[in-house]
TORLUMVO-563961 format. One record per residue: residue number from 1; residue in three letters; x, y, z of N, C-alpha, C in turn. Coordinates in steps of 0.1 Angstrom, whole numbers. Last residue first. Layout:
<sites>
<nr: NUM | rest: ALA | n_c1: X | n_c2: Y | n_c3: Z | ca_c1: X | ca_c2: Y | ca_c3: Z | c_c1: X | c_c2: Y | c_c3: Z>
...
</sites>
This chain:
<sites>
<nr: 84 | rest: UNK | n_c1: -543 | n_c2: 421 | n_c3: 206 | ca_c1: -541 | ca_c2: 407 | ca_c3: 207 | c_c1: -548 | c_c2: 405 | c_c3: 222>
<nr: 83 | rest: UNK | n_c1: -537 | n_c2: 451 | n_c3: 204 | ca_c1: -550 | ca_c2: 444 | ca_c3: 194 | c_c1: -550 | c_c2: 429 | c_c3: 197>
<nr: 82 | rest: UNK | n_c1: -533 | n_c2: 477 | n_c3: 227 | ca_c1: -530 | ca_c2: 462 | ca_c3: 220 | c_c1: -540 | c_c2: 456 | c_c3: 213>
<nr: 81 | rest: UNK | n_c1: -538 | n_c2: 507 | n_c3: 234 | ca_c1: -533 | ca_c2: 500 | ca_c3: 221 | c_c1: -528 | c_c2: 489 | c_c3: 215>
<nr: 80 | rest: UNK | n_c1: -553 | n_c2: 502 | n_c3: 254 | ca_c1: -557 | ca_c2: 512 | ca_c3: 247 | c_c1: -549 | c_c2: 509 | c_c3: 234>
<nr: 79 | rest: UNK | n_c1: -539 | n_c2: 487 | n_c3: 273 | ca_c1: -554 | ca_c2: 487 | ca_c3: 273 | c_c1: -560 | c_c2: 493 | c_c3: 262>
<nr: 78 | rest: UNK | n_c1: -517 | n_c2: 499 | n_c3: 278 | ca_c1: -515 | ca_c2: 486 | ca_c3: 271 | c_c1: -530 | c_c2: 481 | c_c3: 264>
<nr: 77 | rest: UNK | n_c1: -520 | n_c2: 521 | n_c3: 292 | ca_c1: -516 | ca_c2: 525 | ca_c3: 275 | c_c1: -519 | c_c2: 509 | c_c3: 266>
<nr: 76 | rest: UNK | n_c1: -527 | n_c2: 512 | n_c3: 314 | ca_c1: -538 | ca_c2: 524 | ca_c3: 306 | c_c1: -529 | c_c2: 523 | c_c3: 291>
<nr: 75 | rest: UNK | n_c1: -503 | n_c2: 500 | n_c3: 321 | ca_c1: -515 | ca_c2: 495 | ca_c3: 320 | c_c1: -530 | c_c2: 500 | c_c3: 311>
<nr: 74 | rest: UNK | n_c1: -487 | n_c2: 518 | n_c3: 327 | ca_c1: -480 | ca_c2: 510 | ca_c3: 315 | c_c1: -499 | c_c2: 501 | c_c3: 309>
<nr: 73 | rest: UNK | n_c1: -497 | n_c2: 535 | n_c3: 345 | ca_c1: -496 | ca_c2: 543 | ca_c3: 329 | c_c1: -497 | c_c2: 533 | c_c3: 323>
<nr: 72 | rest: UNK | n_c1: -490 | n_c2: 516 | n_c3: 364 | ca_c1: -507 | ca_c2: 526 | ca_c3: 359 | c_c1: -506 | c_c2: 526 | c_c3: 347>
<nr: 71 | rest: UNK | n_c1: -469 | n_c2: 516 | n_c3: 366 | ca_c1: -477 | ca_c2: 503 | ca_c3: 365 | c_c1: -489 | c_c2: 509 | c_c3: 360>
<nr: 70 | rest: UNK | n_c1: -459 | n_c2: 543 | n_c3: 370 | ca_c1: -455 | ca_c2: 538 | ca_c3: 362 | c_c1: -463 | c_c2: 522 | c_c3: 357>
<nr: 69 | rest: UNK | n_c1: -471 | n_c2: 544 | n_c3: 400 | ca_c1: -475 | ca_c2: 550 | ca_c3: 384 | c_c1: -471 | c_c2: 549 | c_c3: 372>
<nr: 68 | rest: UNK | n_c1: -457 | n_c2: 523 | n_c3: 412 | ca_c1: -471 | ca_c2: 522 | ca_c3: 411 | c_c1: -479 | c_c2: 528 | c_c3: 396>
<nr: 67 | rest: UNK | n_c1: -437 | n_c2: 540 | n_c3: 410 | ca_c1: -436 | ca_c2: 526 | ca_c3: 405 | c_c1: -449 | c_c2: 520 | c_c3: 400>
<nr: 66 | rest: UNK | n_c1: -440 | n_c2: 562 | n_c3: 426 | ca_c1: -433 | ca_c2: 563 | ca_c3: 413 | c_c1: -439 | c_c2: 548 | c_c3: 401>
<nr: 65 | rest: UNK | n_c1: -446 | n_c2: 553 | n_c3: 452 | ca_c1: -459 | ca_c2: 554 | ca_c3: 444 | c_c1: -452 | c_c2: 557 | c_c3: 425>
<nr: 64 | rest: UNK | n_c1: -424 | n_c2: 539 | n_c3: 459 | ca_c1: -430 | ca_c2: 530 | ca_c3: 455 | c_c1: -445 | c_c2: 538 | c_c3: 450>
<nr: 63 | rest: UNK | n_c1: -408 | n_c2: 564 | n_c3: 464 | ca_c1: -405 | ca_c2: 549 | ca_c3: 454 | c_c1: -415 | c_c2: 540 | c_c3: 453>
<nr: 62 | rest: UNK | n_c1: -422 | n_c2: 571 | n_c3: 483 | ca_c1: -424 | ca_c2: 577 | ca_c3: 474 | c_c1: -421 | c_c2: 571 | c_c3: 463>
<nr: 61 | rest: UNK | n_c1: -422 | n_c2: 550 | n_c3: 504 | ca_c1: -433 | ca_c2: 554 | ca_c3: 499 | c_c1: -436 | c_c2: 565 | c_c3: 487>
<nr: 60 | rest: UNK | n_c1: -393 | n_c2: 558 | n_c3: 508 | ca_c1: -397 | ca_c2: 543 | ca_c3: 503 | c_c1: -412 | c_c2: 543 | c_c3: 499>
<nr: 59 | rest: UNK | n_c1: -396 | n_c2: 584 | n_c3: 523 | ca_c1: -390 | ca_c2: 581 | ca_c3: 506 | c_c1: -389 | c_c2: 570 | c_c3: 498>
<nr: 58 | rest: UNK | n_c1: -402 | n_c2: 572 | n_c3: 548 | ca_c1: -411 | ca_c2: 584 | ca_c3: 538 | c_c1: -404 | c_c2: 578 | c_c3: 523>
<nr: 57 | rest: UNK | n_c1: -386 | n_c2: 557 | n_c3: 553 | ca_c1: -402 | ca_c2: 552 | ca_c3: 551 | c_c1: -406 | c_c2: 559 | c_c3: 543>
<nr: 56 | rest: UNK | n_c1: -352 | n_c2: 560 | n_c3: 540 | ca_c1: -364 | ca_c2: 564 | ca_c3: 552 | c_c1: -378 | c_c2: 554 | c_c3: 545>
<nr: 55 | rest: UNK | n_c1: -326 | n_c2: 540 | n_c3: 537 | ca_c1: -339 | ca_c2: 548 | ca_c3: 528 | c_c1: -350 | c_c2: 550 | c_c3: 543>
<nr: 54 | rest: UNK | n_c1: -297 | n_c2: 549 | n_c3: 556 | ca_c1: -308 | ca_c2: 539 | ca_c3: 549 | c_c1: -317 | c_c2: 551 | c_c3: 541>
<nr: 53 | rest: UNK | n_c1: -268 | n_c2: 570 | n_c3: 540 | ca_c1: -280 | ca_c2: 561 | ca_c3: 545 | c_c1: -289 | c_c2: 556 | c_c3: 545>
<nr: 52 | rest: UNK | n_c1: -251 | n_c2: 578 | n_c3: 523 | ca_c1: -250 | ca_c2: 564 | ca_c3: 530 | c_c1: -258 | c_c2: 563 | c_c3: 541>
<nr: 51 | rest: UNK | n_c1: -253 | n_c2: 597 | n_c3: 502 | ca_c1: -252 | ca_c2: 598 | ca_c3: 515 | c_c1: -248 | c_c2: 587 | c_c3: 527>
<nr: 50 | rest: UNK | n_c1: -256 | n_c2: 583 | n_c3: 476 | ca_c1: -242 | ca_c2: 593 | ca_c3: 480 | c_c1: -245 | c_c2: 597 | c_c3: 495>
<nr: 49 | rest: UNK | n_c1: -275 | n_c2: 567 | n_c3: 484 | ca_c1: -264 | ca_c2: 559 | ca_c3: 482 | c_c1: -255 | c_c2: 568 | c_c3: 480>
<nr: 48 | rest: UNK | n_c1: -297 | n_c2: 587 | n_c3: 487 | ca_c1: -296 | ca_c2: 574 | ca_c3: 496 | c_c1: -281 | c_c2: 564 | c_c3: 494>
<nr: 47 | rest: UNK | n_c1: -297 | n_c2: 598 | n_c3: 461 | ca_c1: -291 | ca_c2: 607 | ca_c3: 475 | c_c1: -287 | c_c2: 596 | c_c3: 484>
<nr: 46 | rest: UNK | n_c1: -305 | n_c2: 578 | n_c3: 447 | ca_c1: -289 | ca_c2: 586 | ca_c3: 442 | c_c1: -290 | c_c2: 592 | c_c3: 454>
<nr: 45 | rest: UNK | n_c1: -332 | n_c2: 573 | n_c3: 453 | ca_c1: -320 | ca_c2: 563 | ca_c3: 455 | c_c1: -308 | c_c2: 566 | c_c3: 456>
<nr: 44 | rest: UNK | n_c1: -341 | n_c2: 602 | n_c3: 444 | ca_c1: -343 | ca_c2: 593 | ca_c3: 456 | c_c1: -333 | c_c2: 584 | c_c3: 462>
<nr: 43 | rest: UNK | n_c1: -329 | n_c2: 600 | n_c3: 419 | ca_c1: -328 | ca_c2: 610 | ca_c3: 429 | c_c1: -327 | c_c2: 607 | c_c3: 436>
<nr: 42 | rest: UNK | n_c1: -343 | n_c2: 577 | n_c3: 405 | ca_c1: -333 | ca_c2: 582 | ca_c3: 405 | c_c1: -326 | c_c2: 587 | c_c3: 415>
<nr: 41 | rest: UNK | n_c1: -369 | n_c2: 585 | n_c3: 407 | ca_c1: -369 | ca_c2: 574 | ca_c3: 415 | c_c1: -354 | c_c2: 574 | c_c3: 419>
<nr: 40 | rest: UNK | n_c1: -377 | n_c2: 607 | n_c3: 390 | ca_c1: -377 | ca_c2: 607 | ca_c3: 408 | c_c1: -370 | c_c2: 598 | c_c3: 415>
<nr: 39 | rest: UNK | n_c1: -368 | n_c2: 593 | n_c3: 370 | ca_c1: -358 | ca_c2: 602 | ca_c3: 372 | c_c1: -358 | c_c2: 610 | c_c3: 383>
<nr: 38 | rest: UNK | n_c1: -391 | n_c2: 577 | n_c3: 367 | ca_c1: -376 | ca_c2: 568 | ca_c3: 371 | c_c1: -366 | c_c2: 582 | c_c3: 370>
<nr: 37 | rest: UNK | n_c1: -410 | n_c2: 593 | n_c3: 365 | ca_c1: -412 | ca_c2: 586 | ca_c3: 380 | c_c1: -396 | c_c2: 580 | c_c3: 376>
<nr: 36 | rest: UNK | n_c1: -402 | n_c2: 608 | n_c3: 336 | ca_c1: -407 | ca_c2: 613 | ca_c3: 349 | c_c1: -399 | c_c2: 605 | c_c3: 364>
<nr: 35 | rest: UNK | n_c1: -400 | n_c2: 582 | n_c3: 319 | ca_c1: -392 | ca_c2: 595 | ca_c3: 324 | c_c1: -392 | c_c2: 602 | c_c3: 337>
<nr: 34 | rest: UNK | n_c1: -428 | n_c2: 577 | n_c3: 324 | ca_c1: -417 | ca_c2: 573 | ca_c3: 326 | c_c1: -407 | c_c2: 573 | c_c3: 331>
<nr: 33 | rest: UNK | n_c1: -444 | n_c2: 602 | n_c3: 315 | ca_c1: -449 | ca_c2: 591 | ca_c3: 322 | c_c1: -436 | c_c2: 584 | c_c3: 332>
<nr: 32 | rest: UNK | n_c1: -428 | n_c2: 612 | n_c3: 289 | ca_c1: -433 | ca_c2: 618 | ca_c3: 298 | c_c1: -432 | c_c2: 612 | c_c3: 313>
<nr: 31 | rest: UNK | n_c1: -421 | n_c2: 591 | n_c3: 272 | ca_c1: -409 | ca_c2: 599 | ca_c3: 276 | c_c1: -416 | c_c2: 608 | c_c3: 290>
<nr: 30 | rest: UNK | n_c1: -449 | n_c2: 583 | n_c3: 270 | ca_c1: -436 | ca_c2: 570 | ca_c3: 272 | c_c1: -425 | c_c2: 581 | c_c3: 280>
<nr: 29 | rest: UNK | n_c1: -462 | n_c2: 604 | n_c3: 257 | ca_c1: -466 | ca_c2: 599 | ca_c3: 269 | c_c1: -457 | c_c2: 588 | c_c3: 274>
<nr: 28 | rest: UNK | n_c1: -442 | n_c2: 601 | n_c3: 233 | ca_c1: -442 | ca_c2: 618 | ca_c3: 238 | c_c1: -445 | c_c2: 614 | c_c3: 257>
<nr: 27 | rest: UNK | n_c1: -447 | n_c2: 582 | n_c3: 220 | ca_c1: -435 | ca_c2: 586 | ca_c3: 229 | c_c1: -429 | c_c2: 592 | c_c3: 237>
<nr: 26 | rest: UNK | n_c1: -474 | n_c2: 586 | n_c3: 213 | ca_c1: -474 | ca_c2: 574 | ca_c3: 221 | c_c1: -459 | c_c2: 578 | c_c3: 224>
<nr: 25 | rest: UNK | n_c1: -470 | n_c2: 606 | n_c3: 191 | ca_c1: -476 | ca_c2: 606 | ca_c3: 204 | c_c1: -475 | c_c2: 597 | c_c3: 218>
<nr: 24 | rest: UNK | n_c1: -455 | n_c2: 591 | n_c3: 173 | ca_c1: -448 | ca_c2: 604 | ca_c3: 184 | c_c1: -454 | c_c2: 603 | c_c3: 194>
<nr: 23 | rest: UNK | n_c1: -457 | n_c2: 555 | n_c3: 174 | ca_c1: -461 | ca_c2: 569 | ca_c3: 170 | c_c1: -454 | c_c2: 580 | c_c3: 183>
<nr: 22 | rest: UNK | n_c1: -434 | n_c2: 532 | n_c3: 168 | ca_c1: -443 | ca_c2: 534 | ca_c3: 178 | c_c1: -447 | c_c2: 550 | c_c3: 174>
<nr: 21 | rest: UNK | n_c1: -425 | n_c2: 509 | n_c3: 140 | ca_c1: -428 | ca_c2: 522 | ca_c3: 144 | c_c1: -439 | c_c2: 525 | c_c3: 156>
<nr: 20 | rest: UNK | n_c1: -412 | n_c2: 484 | n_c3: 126 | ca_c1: -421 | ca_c2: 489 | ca_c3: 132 | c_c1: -417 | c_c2: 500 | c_c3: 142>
<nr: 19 | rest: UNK | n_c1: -395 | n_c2: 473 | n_c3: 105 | ca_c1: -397 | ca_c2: 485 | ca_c3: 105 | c_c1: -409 | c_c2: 489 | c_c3: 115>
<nr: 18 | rest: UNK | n_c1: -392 | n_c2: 447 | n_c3: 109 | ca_c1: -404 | ca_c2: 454 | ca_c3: 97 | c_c1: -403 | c_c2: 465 | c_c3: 101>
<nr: 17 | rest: UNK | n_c1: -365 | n_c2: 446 | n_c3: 115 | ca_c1: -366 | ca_c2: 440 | ca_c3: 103 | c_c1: -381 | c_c2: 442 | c_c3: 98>
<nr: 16 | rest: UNK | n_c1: -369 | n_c2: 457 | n_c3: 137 | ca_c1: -359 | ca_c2: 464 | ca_c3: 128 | c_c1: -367 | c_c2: 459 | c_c3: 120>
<nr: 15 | rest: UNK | n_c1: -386 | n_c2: 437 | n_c3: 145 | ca_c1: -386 | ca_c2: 453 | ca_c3: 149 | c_c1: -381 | c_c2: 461 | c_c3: 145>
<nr: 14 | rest: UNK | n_c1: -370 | n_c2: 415 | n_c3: 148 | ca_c1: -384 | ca_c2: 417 | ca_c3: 141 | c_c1: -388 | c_c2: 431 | c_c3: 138>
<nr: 13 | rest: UNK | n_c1: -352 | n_c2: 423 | n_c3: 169 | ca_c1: -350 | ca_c2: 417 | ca_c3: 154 | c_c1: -361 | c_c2: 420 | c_c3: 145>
<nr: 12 | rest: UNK | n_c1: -364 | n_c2: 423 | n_c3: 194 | ca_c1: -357 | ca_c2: 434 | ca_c3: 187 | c_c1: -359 | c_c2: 429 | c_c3: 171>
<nr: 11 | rest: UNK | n_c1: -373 | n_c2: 394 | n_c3: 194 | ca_c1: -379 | ca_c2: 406 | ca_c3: 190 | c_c1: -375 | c_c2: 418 | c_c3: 186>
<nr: 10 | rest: UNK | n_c1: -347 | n_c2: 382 | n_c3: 194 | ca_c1: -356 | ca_c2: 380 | ca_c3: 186 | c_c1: -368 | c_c2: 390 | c_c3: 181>
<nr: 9 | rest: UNK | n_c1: -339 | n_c2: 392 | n_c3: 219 | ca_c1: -331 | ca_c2: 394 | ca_c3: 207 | c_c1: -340 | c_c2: 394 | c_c3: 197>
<nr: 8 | rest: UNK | n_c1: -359 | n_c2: 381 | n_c3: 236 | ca_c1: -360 | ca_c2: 398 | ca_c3: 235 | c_c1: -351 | c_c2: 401 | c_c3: 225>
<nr: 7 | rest: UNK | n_c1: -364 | n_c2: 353 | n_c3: 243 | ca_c1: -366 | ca_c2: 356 | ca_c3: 229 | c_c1: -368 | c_c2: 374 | c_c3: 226>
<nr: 6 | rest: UNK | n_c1: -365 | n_c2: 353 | n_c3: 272 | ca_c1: -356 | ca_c2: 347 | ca_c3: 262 | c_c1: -359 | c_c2: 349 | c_c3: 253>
<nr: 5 | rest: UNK | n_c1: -372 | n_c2: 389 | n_c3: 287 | ca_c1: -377 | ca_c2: 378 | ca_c3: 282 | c_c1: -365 | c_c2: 367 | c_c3: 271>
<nr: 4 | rest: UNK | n_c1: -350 | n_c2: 390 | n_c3: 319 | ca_c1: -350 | ca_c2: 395 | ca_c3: 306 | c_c1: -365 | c_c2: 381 | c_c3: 299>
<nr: 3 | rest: UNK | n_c1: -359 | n_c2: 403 | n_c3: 351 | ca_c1: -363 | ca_c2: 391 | ca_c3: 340 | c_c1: -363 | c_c2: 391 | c_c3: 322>
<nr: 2 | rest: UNK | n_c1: -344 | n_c2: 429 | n_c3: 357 | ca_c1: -351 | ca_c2: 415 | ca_c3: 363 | c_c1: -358 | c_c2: 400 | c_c3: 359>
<nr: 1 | rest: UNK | n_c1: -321 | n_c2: 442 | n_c3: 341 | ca_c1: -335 | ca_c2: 437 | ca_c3: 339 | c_c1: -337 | c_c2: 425 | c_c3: 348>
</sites>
């Protein structure tokens, strides 16, 4: 993780300790969404480092629209179910 938050124990914690629950549906689009672009992104990088070559342009552009969509999604969902 590129920047863990300092109090991500803490939250975990809270999260057990009320039992908070994210709905199927909302996991279903998590597992989808997600899933998805980091198991392209996966690939991508996994060929580039069992082959040992650089990353092309092309496939740097594909890593980075994975990423993009995953910024999207995180954004459309955050929009839709934060109450703060």
């Amino acid at each position: 993780m590129a920047n863990p938050l300092p109090n991500e124990r803490q939250i975990y914690e809270k999260i057990e300790k009320q039992n908070i629950i994210i709905p199927p549906l909302v996991w279903e689009l998590i597992n989808h969404h997600i899933r998805n672009d980091l198991y392209m992104i996966n690939l991508i990088i996994g060929s580039v480092v069992l082959d040992g070559e650089p990353l092309s342009a092309e496939n740097a552009k594909k890593v980075l629209s994975h990423t993009n969509s995953i910024g999207t999604f995180l954004d459309k969902l955050c929009k839709l179910t934060q109450t703060e």
